[in-house]
C-alpha positions as CSV (number, residue, x, y, z in Angstrom):
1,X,-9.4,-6.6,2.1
2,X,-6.0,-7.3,1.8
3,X,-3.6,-8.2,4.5
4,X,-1.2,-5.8,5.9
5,X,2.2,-6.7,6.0
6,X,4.6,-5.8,8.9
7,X,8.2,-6.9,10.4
8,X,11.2,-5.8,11.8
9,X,12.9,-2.5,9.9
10,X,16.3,-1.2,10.0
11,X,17.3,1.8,8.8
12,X,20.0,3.2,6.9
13,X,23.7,3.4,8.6
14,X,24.2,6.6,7.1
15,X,20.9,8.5,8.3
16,X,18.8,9.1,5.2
17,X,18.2,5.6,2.8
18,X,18.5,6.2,-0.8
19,X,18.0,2.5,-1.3
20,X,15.9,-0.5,-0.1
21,X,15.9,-3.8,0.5
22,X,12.8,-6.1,0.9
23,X,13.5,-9.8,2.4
24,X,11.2,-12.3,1.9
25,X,11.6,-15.5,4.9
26,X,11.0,-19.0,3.9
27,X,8.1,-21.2,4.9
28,X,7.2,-21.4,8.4
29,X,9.5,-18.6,9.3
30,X,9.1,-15.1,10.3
31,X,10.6,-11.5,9.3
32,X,13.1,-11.9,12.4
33,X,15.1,-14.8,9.9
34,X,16.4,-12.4,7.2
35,X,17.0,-9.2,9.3
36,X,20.1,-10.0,10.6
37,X,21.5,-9.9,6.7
38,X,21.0,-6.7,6.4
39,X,22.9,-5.7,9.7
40,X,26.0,-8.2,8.1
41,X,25.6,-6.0,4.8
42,X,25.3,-2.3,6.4
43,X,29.1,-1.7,5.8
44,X,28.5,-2.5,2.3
45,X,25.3,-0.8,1.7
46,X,25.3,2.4,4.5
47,X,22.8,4.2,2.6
48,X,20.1,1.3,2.2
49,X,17.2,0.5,4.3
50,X,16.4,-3.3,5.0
51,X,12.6,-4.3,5.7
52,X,11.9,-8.2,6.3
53,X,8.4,-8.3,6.5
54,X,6.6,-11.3,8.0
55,X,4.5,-13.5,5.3
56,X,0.5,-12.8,5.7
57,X,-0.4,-16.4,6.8
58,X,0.1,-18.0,9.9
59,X,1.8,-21.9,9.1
60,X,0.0,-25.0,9.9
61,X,3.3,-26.4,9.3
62,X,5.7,-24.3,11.9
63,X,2.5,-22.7,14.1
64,X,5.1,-20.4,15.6
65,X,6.2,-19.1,11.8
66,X,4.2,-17.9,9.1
67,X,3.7,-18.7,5.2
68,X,3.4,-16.8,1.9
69,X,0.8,-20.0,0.9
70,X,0.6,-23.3,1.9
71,X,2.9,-25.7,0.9
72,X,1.6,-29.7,0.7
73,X,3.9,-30.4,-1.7
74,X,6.2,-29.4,-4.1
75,X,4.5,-29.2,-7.3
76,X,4.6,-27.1,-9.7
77,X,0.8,-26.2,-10.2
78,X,0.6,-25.7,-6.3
79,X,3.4,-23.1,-6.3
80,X,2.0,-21.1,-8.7
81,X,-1.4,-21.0,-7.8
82,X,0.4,-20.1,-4.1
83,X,2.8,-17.0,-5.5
84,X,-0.1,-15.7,-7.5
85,X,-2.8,-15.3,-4.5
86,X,0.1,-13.9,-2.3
87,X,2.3,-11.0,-4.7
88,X,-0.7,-8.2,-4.6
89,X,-0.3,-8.3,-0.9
90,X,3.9,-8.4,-1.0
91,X,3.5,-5.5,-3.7
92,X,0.5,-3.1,-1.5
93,X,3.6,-3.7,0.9
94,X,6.6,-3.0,-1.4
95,X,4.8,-0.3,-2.6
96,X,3.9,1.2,1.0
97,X,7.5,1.0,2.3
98,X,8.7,3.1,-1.0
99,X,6.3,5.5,-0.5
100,X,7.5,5.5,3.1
101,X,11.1,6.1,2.6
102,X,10.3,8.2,-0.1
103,X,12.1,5.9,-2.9
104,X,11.8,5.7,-6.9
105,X,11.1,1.6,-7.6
106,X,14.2,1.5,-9.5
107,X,15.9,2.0,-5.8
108,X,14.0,-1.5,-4.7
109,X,16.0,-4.9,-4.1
110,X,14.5,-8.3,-3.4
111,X,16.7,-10.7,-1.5
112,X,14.6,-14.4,-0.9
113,X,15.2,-17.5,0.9
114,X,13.2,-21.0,-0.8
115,X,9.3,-19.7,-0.9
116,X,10.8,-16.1,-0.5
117,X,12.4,-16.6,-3.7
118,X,9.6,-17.8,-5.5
119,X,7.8,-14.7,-4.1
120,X,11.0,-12.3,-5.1
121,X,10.6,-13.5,-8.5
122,X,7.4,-13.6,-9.2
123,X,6.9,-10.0,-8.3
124,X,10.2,-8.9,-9.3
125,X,10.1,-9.7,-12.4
126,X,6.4,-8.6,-13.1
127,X,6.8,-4.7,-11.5
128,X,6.0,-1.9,-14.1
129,X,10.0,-0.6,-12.6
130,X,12.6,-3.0,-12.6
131,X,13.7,-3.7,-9.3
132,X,17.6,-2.6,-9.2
133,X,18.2,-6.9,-8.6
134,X,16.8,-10.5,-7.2
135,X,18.3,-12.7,-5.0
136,X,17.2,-15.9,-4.6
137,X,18.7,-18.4,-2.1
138,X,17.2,-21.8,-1.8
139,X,14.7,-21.8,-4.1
140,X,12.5,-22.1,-7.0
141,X,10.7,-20.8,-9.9
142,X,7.6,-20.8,-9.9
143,X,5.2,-20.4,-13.1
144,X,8.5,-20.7,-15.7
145,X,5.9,-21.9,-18.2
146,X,4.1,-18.6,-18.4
147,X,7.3,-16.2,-17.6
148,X,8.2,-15.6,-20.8
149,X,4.2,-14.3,-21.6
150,X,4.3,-12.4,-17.9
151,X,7.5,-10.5,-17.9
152,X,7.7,-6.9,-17.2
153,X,11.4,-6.0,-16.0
154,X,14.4,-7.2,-16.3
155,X,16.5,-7.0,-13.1
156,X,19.8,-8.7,-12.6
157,X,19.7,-12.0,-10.8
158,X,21.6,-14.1,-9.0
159,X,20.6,-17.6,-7.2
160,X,22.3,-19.5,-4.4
161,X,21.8,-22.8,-3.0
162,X,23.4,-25.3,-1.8
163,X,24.5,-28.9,-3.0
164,X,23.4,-30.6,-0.2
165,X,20.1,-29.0,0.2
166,X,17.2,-31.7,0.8
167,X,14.6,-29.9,1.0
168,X,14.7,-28.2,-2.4
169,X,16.9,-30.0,-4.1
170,X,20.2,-28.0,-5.8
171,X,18.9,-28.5,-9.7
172,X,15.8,-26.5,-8.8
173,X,18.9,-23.5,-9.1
174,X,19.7,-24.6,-12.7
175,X,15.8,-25.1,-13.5
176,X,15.3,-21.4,-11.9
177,X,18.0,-20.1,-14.6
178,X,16.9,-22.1,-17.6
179,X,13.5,-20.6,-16.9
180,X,15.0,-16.6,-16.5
181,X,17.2,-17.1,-19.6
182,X,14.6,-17.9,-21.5
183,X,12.7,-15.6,-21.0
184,X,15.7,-12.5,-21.3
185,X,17.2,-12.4,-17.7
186,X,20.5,-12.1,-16.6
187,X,20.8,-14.1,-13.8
188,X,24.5,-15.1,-12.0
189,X,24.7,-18.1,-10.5
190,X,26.3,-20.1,-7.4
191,X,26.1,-23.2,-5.9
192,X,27.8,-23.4,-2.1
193,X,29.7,-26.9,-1.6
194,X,28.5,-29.3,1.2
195,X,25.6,-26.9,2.3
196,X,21.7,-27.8,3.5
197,X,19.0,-25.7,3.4
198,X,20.4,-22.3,4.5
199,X,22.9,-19.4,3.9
200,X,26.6,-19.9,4.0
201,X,29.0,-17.5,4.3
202,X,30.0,-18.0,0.4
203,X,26.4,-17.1,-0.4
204,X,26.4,-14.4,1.9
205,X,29.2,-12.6,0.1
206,X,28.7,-13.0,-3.1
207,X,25.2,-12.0,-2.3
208,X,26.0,-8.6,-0.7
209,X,28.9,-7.6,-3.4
210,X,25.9,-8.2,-6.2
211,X,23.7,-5.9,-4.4
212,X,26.0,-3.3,-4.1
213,X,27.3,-3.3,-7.6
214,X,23.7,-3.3,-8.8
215,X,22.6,-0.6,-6.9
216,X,25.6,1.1,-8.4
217,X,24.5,0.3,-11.7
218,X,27.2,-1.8,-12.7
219,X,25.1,-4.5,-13.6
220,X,23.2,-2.5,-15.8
221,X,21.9,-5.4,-19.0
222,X,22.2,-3.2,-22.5
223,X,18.4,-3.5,-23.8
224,X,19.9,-5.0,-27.0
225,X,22.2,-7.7,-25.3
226,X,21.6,-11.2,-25.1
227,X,20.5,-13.3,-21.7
228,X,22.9,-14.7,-19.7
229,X,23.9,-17.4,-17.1
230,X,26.6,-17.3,-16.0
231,X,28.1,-18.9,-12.7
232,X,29.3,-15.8,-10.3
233,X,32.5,-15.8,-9.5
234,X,34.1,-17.4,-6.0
């Protein structure tokens, strides 16, 4: 049976959410992380609905936090294996809250943090509807092997981490969009000067702005252009 995801909700500024965000915590964190972007963004984004549910596995690691898979160490083979056992239960939940809220899947953004951006991206990017965009802070791609082979949508992306980060290490970013151009995503890029493992302001910014212009379509990819990767501005 598979899990059911739950976490803390918030819902639209304006009343009625034409839009949705998903956030997906790191390792050993909880739902309770993320939420408080979405209350920074709700001036920018009045009509979209922010859910941050909490991963499905408690952590050995953090026994207060909780865990999309369990990490022992960073390689390659153990990520995928991890995202791949975790995204039917992220997508039973995606697809839940939609139904919820009442939402097409094209109204759907993914917004990560390190093994919440592996998870953003893996399902992302293998929906039947293209998420409206992913954003990935701290992260990793996992799987960039068999990406290209996997692929279903498209959506805008854009990745932030930070040069300091020693944790996951700041050329994971430039791996991460090596392995989305390749196989035809846009992804934006920034990296955040002097900044660990977390969210700084920078990021923060950028990050909202990209959300709202994709929702609003501006960051619509012409089906016959070529990838890109570029570094976003600021």
């Amino acid at each position: 049976m598979t899990p059911q995801l739950n976490g803390p909700r918030l819902p639209a500024a304006s009343g009625k959410a034409d839009r949705l965000v998903i956030f997906c915590h790191g390792y050993g964190a909880d739902g309770n992380d993320l939420i408080a972007l979405g209350r920074h963004w709700q001036r920018l984004l009045p009509t979209t609905a922010f859910v941050s549910p909490h991963a499905p596995e408690r952590c050995a690691g953090a026994p207060m936090g909780y865990q999309w898979f369990p990490i022992t160490r960073l390689q390659p083979d153990e990520m995928l294996r991890g995202v791949e056992r975790a995204a039917p239960i992220l997508n039973a939940f995606v697809d839940s809250e939609l139904a919820r809220l009442d939402l097409d899947p094209s109204r759907l953004a993914f917004v990560g943090f390190s093994q919440g951006t592996m998870m953003s991206l893996h399902v992302g990017l293998r929906r039947p509807v293209a998420p409206a965009a992913i954003v990935g802070f701290s992260g990793m791609l996992a799987g960039a092997e068999k990406l290209p082979a996997e692929i279903v949508s498209r959506p805008p992306v854009l990745l932030v981490h930070g040069d300091a980060d020693d944790m996951i290490p700041v050329q994971a970013l430039h791996m991460a969009a090596n392995g989305l151009g390749a196989a035809g995503v846009a992804v934006r890029w920034h990296v955040s000067r002097g900044v660990g493992h977390g969210i700084a302001p920078d990021g923060l910014e950028l990050a909202g702005k990209f959300l709202a212009d994709a929702f609003a379509g501006k960051l619509a990819v012409k089906p016959d252009a070529a990838p890109v990767g570029v570094k976003a501005p600021g």
